[in-house]
C-alpha positions in Angstrom: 106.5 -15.0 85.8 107.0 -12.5 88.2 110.5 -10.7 87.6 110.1 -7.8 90.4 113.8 -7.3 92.0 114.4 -7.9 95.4 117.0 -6.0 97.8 119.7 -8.4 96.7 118.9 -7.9 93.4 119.0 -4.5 92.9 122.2 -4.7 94.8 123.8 -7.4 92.7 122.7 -5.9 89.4 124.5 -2.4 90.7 127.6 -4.8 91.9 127.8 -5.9 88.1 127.4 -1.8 86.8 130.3 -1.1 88.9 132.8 -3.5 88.2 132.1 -3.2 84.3 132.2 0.6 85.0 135.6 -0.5 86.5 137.2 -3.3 84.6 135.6 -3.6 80.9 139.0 -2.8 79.1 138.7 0.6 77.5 140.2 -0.7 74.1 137.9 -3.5 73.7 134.8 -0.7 74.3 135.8 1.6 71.5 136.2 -1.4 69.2 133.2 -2.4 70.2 131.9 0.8 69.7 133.3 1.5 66.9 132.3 -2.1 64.8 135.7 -2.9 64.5 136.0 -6.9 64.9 138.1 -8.1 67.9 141.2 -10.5 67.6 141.9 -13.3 69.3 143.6 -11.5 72.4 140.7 -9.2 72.8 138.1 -11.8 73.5 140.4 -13.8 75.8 141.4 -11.2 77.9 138.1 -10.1 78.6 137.4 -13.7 79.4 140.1 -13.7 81.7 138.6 -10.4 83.3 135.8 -12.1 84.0 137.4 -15.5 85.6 139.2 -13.4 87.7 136.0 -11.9 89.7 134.6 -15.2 89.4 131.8 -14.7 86.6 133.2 -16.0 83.8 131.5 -20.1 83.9 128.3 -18.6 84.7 126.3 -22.4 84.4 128.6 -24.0 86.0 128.2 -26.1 89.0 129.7 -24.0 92.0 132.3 -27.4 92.7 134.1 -27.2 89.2 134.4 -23.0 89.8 130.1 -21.7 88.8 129.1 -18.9 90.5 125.8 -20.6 91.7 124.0 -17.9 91.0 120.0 -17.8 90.3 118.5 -17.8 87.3 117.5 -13.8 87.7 120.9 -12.9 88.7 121.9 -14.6 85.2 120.0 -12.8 83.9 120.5 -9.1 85.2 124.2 -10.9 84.3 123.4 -10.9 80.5 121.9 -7.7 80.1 124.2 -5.7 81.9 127.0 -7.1 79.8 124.9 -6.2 77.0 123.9 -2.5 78.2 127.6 -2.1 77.7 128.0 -4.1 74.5 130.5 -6.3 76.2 132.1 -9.4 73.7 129.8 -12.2 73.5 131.9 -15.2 75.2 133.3 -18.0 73.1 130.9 -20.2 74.0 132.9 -23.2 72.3 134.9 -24.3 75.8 133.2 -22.6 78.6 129.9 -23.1 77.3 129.8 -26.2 75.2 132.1 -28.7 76.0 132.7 -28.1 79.4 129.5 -29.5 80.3 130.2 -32.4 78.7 133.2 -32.9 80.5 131.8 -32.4 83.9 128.7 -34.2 83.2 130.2 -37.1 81.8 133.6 -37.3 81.4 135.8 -39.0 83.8 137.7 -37.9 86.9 141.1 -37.4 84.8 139.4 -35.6 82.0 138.1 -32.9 84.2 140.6 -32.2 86.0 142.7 -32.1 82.6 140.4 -30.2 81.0 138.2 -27.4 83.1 141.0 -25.3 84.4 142.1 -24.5 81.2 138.9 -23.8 79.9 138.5 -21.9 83.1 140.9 -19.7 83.0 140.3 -19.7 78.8 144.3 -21.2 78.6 143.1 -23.0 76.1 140.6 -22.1 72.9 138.2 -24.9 71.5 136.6 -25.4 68.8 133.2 -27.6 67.3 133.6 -30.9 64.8 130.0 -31.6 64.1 129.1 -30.8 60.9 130.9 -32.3 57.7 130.3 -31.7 53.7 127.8 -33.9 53.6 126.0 -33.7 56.7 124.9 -30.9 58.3 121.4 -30.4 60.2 121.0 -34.1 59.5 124.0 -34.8 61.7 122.9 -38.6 62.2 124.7 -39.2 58.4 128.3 -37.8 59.9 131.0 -40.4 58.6 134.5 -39.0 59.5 135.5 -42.2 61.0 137.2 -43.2 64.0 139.1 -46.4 64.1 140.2 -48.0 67.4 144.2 -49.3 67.4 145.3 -50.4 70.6 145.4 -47.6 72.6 144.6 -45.4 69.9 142.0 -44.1 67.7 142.7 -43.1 63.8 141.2 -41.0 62.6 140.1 -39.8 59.0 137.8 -37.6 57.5 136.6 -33.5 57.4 134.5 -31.5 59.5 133.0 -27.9 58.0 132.1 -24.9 59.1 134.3 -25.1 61.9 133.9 -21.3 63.7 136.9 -19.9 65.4 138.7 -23.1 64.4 141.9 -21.1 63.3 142.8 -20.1 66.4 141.6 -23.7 68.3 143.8 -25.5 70.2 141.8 -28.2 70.5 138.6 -29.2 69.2 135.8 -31.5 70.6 134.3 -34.2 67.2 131.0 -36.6 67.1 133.3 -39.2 65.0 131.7 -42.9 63.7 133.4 -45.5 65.7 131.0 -48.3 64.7 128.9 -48.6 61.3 127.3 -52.1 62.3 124.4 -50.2 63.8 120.5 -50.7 63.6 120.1 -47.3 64.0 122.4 -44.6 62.5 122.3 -42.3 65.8 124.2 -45.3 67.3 128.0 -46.1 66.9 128.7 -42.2 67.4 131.4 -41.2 70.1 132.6 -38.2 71.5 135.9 -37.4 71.0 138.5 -34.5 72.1 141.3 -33.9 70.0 144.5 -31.7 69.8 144.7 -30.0 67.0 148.5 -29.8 66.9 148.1 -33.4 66.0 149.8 -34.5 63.5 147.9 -35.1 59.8 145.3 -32.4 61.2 145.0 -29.2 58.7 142.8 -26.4 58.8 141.6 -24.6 55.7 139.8 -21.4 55.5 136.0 -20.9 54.4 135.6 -16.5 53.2 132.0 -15.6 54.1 129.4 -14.1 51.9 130.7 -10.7 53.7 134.5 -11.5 53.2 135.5 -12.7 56.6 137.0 -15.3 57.9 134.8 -17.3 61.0 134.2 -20.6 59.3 136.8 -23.1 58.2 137.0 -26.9 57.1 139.2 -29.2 59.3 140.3 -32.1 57.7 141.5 -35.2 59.5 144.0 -37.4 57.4 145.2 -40.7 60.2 145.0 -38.6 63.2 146.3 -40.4 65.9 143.9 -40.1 69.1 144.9 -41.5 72.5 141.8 -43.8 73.9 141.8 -41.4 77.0 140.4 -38.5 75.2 136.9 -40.3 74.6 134.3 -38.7 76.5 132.4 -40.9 78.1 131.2 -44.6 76.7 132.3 -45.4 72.9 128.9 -44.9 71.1 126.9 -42.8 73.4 128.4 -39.7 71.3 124.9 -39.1 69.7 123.6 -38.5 73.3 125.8 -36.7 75.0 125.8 -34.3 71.6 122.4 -33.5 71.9 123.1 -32.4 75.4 125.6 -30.2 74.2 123.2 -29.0 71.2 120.7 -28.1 73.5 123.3 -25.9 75.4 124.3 -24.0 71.9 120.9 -23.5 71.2 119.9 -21.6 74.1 123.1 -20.0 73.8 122.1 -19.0 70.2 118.7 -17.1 71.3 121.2 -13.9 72.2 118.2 -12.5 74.1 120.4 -10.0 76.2 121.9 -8.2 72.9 119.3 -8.3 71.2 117.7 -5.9 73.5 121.0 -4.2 73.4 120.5 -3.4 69.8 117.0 -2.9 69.5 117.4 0.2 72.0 119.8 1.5 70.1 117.9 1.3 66.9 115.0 3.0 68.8 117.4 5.8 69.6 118.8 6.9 66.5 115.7 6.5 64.8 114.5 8.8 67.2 117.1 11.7 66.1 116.9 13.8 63.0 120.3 12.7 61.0 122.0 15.9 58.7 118.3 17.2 59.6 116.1 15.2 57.7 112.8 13.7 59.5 113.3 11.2 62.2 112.5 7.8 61.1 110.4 7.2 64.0 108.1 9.3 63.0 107.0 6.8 60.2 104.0 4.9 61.2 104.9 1.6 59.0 108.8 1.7 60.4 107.4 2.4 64.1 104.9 -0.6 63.7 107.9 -3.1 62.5 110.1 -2.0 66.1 106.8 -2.5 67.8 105.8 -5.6 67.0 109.5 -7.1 67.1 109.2 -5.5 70.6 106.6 -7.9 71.4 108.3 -11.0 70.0 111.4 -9.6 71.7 109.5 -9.6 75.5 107.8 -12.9 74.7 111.5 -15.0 73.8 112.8 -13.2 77.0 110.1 -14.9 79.5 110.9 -17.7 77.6 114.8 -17.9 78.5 114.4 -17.0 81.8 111.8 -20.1 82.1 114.7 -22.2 80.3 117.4 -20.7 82.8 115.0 -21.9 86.2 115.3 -25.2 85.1 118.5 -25.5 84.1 119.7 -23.9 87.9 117.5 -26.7 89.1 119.8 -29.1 87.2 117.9 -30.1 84.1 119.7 -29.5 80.9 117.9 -27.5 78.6 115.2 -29.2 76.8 112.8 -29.4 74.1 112.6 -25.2 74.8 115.8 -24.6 73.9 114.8 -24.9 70.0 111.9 -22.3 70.7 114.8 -19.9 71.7 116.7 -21.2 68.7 114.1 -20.4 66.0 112.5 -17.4 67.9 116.1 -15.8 68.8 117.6 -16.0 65.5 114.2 -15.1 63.5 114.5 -12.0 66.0 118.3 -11.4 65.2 117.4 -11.4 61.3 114.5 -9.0 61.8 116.6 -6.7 63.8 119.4 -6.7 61.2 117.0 -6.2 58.0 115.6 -2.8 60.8 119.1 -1.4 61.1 119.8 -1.9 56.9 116.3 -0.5 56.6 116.9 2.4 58.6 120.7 2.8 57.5 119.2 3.3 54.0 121.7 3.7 51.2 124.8 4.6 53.7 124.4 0.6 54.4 125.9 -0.2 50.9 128.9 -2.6 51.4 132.0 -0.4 51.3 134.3 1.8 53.8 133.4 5.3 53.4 136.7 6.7 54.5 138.0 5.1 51.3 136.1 7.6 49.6 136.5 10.9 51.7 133.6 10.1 53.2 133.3 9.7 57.2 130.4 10.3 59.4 130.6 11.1 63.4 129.8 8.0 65.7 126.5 10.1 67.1 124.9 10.1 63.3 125.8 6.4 62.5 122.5 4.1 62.7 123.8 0.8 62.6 126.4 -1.3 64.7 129.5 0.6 64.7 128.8 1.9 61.5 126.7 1.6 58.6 128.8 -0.9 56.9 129.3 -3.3 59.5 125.3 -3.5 59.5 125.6 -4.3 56.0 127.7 -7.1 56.4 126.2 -8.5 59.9 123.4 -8.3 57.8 124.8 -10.5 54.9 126.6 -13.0 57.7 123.8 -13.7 60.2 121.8 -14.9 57.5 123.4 -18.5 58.7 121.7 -17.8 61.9 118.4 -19.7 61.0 121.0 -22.7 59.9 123.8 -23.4 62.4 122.9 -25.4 65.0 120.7 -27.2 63.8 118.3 -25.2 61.3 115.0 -24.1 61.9 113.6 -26.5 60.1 115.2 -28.9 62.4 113.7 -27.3 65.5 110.5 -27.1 64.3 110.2 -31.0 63.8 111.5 -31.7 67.5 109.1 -29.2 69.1 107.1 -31.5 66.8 107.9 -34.6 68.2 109.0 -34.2 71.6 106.8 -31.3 72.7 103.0 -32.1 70.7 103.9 -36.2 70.4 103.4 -35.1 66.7 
């Protein structure tokens, strides 16, 4: 693929340098900088920065407020947010169920719906997995039982992310169970989660944070309006949305981001000890994750053509899940590798211990790269593991 800028393109990509330049809010940078995790307001109003020049629903079509943009101008997009270590988005509205609701939701749900996700008013959240089914999502049970004008509905969903601060949350629920197959009598539902008899508990991370929760469901009342689409086509309008996460997931842009900056302070002499770069085994591990680096890179930009054609991402988009997150695991195990002991999990200020942000190795500082480390392990598992993937590129890409 050839990826040589035009005149436009040079001239959007410095458009996007100068309005972060000008607008990426100072206080979210030296967080940022500094590896200390945003809140909730943080990552909305830099949302909200971005809807207001327009870029904010990047894969949107132009009619429900897209930019329309091509797929390289997405991408100069992505790595210019990541040159400057900008927030990932929330994917969970914007990214997820919006095109769910556009692609097959009905004329009352979207316009309900996309503004607020638009202009990131509201903050959703994901009910797929439950206790006892995760990557084999076809088992789900939490049920959803049609009365009248209503559905009730009862059951958990886990590993809910972000889902303490949701104000709604988007659920593959089992409205039927007299099914040949169990991918059938699955529906799509939207639900508020100020409902009443929906409760959200906490799950603490290996690395003592709070990102995952359950959400449990005891005779939620559901209006019949909020179904997406037909009752029992949930199963295919999820794997839409699943392919959508899983590109998502492949973090191609930041990864970049991160790799340079390992490059670079391996490349200095720290309290004036030997650069790390000068050891041969060390230099051949960033090389070769280099490679694999460039070669999921072509890869996205190949799943971004089609999708600006109109396709949804297909059978690809579990290359990028695998390759992305096997990259984002090797980049972490780098930085704890290069980090050395300084990685161990505490804060060193606690012990009169503090080291200028120009010697620091990993992100932020060396114990945030511990405990990136200890929380992206889940990387290979959440959206569907890598297992998963491999068995559709299996079936759908070698007719295995």
């Amino acid at each position: 693929m050839n990826i040589d800028l035009t005149t436009e393109e040079l001239a959007f990509r410095d458009e996007v340098r100068q309005f972060l330049a000008e607008k990426y809010p100072e206080e979210i940078r030296r967080k940022r900088l500094d590896g200390i995790p945003l809140e909730k307001d943080d990552m909305v109003l830099w949302q909200k920065v971005l809807n207001e020049r327009g870029w904010f629903a990047v894969n949107w079509p132009v009619e429900y407020g897209g930019t329309g943009w091509t797929p390289i101008q997405k991408y100069l997009f992505a790595i210019e947010l990541a040159e400057v270590n900008a927030p990932p988005i929330v994917a969970f509205g914007v990214k997820m169920v919006a095109p769910i609701i556009y692609t097959f939701g009905s004329a009352e749900q979207k316009q309900r719906f996309l503004p607020d996700i638009l202009a990131s008013n509201v903050w959703w959240c994901q009910g797929y997995s439950e206790p006892g089914s995760g990557s084999d999502l076809a088992s789900l049970s939490m049920r959803a039982d049609r009365r009248g004008d209503h559905y009730v509905v009862n059951g958990t969903k886990t590993w809910t992310t972000l889902g303490q601060y949701a104000d709604w949350i988007f659920c593959l629920v089992r409205t039927s169970s007299d099914v040949a197959r169990r991918q059938e009598g699955i529906s799509f539902l939207l639900i508020d989660m100020k409902t009443p008899g929906v409760s959200v508990k906490p799950i603490i991370t290996i690395e003592g944070g709070h990102e995952v929760n359950e959400v449990h469901f005891d005779d939620v009342s559901v209006p019949v309006d909020n179904l997406v689409g037909e009752e029992g086509k949930g199963w295919t309008y999820g794997k839409v949305l699943l392919q959508h996460e899983r590109t998502n997931i492949a973090g191609v842009a930041n990864s970049q981001y991160r790799l340079s900056r390992l490059k670079e302070k391996s490349a200095q002499s720290v309290h004036g000890g030997e650069p790390l770069i000068n050891d041969r085994n060390f230099a051949r591990k960033i090389a070769a994750l280099e490679i694999e680096l460039k070669a999921l890179e072509y890869t996205e930009l190949r799943t971004l053509a089609s999708v600006a054609v109109g396709n949804a991402p297909g059978p690809e988009s579990s290359y990028l899940k695998i390759r992305g997150t096997e990259v984002q695991q090797s980049l972490d195990a780098l930085m704890m590798e290069a980090a050395g002991y300084f990685a161990l999990p505490y804060i060193p200020s606690q012990y009169g211990l503090d080291f200028p942000v120009a010697d620091r190795i990993g992100s932020g500082s060396e114990t945030s790269t511990s405990l990136r480390y200890f929380n992206n392990r889940k990387a290979s598992i959440y959206g569907g593991s890598n297992e998963i993937q491999k068995n559709i590129i299996a079936k759908h890409v070698l007719g295995l």
